[in-house]
C-alpha positions as CSV (number, residue, x, y, z in Angstrom):
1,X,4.7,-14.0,-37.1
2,X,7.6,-12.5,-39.1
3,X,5.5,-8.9,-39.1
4,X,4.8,-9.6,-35.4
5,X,8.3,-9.7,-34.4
6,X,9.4,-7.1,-36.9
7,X,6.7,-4.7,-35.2
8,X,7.7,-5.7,-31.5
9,X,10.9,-6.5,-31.4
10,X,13.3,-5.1,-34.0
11,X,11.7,-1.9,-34.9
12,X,11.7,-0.8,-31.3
13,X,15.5,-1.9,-31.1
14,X,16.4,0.0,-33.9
15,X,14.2,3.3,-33.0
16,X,16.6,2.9,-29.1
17,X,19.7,2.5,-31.3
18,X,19.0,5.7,-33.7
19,X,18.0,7.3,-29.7
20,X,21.8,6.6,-29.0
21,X,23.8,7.7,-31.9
22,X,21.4,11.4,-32.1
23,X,22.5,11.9,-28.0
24,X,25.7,11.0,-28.7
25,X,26.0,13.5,-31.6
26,X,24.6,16.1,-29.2
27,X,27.1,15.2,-26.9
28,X,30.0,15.4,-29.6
29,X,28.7,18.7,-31.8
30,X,31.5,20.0,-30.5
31,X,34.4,17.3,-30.7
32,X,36.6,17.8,-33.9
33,X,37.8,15.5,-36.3
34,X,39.2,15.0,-39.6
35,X,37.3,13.7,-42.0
36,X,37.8,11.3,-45.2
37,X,37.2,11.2,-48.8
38,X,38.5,8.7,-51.4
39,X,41.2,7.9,-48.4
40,X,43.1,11.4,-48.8
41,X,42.2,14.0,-45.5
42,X,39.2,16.4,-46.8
43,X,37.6,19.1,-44.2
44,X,37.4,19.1,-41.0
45,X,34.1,17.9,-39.2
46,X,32.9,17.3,-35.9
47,X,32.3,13.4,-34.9
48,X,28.9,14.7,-33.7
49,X,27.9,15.7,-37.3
50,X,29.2,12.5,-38.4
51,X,27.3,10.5,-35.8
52,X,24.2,12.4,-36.6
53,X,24.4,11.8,-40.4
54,X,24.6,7.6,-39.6
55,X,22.0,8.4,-37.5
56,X,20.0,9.8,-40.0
57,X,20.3,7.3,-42.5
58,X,19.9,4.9,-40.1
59,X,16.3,6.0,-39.6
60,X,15.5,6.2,-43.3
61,X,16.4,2.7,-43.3
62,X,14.3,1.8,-40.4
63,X,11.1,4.2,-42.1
64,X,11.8,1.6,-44.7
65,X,11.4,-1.7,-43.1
66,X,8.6,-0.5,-40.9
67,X,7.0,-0.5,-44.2
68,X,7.6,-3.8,-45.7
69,X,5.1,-5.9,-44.8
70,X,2.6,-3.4,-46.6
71,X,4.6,-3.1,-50.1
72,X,5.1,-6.8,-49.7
73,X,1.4,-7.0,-49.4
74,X,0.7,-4.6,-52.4
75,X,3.2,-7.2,-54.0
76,X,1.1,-10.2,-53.8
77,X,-1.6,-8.3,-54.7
78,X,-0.5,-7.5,-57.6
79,X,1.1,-10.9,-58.3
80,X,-2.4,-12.6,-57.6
81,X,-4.4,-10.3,-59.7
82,X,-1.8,-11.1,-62.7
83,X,-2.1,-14.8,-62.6
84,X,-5.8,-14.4,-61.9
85,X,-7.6,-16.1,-64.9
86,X,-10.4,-13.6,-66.5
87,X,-13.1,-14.6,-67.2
88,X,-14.9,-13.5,-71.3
């Protein structure tokens, strides 16, 4: 049930929110901006570029819990065949 709504309902939510933030970066490639490190002013940047890096590591993220229910599943597996009793 969990994997069911994962796979129908969240993924595809995520996968139209990454959608948004890469055509709003197009959109903004050009838009400048200052940007920030350790609270002091650093180079400058362009919100697009900053819209597209979110985006990116938005969808490494979402790469990741696509995946889940098959590492939790090599998890069990793994757990199961430990407290397995062998037989001599």
């Amino acid at each position: 049930m969990m994997n069911d709504a994962n796979q129908i309902v969240v993924c595809p939510t995520i996968h139209k929110i990454v959608d948004k933030l890469d055509s709003f970066a197009t959109e903004n490639a050009n838009v400048s901006m200052l940007s920030r490190t350790h609270g002091q002013v650093a180079s400058p940047t362009t919100v697009g570029k900053e819209f597209a890096n979110f985006g990116y590591r938005v969808s490494k993220q979402l790469e990741s819990l696509e995946k889940v229910s098959l590492i939790l599943l090599f998890i069990l597996l793994i757990f199961l065949q430990v407290k397995i009793p062998r037989k001599t």
